[in-house]
N, C-alpha and C positions, 0 to 999 in steps of 0.2 A: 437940344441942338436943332437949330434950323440952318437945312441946306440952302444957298441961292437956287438952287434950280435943281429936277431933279438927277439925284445919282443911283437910283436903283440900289437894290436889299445892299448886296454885297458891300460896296464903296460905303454906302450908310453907317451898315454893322461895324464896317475896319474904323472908319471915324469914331464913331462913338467907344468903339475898343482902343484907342488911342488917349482920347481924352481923358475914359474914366480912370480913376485913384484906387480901385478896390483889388483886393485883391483877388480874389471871384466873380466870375457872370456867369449870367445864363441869358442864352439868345430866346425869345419867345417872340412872336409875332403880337401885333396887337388885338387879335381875336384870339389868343390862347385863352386857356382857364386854370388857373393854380388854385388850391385849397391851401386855407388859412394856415397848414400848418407845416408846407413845401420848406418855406427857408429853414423854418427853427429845426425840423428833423432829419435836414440835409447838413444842416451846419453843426447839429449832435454827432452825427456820423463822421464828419469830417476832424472834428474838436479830436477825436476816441483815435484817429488812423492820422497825426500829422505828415505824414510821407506823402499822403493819398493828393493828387490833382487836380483827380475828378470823383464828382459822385451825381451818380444814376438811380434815378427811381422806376418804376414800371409804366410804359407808357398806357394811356388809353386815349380815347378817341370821341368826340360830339360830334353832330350836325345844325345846321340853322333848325333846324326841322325839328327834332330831337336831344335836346339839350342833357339829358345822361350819360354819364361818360359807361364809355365798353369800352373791354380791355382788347387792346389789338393783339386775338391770337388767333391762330388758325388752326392748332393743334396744342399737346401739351408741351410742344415744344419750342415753340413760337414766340419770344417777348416775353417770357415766365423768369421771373427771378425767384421763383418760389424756391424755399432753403438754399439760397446764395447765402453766403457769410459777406457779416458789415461790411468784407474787404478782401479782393481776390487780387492778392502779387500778381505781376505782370504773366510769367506762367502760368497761373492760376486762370486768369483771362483766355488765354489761348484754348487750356485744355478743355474751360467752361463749353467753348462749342464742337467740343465732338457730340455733345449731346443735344443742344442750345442754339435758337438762332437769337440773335441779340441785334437788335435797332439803336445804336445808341443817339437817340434823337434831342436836339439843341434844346428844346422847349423842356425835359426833363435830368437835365443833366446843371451842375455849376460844375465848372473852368476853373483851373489856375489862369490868370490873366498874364501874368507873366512869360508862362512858356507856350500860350496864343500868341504871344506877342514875336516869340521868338521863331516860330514856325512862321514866321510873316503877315501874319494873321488867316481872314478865311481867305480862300483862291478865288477870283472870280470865274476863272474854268470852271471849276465846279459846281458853281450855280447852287442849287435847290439842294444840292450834296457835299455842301462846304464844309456845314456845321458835323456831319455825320463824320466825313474825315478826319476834321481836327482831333473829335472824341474817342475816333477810334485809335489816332496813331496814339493821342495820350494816354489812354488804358495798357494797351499793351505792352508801351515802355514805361509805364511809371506804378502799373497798378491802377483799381479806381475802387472806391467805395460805392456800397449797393444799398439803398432803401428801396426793400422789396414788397411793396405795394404805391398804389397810386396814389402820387400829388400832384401830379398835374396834367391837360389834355391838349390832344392841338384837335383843331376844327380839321374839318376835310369841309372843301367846299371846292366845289365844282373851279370855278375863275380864281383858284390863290394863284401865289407865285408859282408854286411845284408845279401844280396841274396844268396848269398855263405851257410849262417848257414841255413837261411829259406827252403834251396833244401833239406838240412839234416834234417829228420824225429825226428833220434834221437838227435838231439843238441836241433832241435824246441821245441822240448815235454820237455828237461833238461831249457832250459829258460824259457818256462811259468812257469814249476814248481817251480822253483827256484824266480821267482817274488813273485809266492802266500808264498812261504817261507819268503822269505825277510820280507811283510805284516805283518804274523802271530808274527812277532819279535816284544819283549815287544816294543823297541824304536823306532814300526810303527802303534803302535794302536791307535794312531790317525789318521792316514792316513786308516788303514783299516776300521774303521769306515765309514768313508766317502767314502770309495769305494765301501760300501758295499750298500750306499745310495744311492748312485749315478755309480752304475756298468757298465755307459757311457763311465767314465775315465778310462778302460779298453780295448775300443772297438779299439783303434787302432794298438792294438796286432791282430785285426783278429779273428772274432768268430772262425772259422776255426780250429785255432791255439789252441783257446782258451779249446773249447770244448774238442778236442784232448789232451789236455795237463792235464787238469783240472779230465774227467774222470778217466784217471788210476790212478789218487790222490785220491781216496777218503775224506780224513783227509781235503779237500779241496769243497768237492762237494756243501756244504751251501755255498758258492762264485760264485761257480757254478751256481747253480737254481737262487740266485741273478742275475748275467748276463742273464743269457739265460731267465728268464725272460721279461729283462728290454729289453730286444732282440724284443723280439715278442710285445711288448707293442708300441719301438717303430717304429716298421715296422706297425704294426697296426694305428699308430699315423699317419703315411706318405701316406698311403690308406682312410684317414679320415672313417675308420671303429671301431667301436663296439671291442674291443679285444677275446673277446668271438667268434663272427661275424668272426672274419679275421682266429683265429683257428678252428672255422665250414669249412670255406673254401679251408683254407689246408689242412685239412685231408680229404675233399670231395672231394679237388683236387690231393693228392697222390692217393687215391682210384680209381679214377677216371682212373689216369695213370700208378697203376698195370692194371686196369682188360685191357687197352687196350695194354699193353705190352703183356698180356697170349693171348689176342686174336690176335695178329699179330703173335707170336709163333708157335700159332695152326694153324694158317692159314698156314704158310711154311710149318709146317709136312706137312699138309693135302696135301700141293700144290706137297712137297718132295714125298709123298706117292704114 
């Protein structure tokens, strides 16, 4: 399909999600990388679980520079589908992140096309975090099926479409907000609930992001304290500390590193003097 002129990712993707006949996609950029054996072990998975919508493999990650995929974790909690079963019912999903942070990212994931279609397709509010949406309201209400290793990677590269919005302050703060918007809509309050339960399914927007975005919302802030809660709870989890204990310690430890920021200060006057 060729556009007359261009229409950017999103209008792109909705088109060509319109046109196609399948009943499955997968959005991938044209620098992703899939391994020879992504559709057939996706579509084994999905054949064994007919109820299932979606089915997710583990993400990992290239560069121009370094063409080997690594697997995006930060911890062992991070992106790990290690002993997920073929297939987690919709509760199953939910209760997967008390322990679990999950990305469920467009490039490794197929779609029922059908209930994409009915969700309106992707939002262009959402930008860089359309495909993350769609995947996650379908998981949750429908279940999704899990291939727990990697078949496929997306590039990071400095100038993509993501990095592109994420360098802009103002567009990043216009998409968080615009997610918590999306949420509060009558035909997501099941989903907000559960995110509200679970403000895990959040964190791959980036607390960063989050916080920033979420602050100058007020009308949004009880979302807010949920995350940023579930935040410290669980970095306190990862330090096997007391949650109490691990915020004694941060603020013992900022305190700590004003007074000796004023005294290396003073110490230059005095030195300047």
């Amino acid at each position: 399909l060729k556009n007359g002129k261009n229409l950017g990712v999103i209008r792109s993707i909705n088109r060509a999600l319109n046109e196609s006949k399948c009943d499955f996609i997968n959005w991938a950029a044209s620098d992703d990388k899939v391994l020879p054996n992504f559709v057939s072990l996706s579509a084994a998975v999905i054949e064994k679980n007919p109820r299932s919508v979606i089915c997710m493999s583990e993400l990992a990650v290239f560069t121009s520079e370094n063409h080997e995929f690594h697997h995006r974790r930060d911890d062992a909690f991070v992106f790990d589908l290690t002993g997920c079963p073929s297939y987690l019912p919709p509760k199953d999903v939910a209760d997967w992140h008390r322990s679990h942070i999950l990305w469920i990212s467009g490039n490794t994931t197929f779609l029922r096309r059908e209930l994409v279609l009915d969700m309106g397709g992707y939002m262009k509010s959402l930008e860089w975090h359309a495909d993350w949406f769609v995947g996650m309201v379908l998981a949750l209400r429908y279940g999704m099926c899990v291939v727990p290793e990697v078949l496929a990677a997306l590039r990071e590269k400095p100038g993509s479409y993501s990095q592109q919005g994420l360098t802009s302050f103002k567009q990043t703060v216009a998409v968080i907000q615009n997610i918590a918007t999306t949420l509060y809509l009558p035909e997501y309050n099941d989903i907000l609930r559960i995110v509200k339960k679970y403000p895990c399914l959040l964190s791959p927007l980036s607390t960063q992001n989050i916080f920033i975005g979420l602050i100058l919302a007020p009308r949004y802030w009880n979302l807010l304290i949920n995350y940023l809660w579930w935040h410290l709870k669980y970095h306190a989890y990862l330090s096997r500390q007391n949650i109490w204990l691990f915020l004694l310690e941060r603020s013992l430890a900022k305190i700590a590193n004003t007074c000796i920021g004023g005294l290396k200060n003073m110490t230059v006057k005095a030195f300047n003097y």
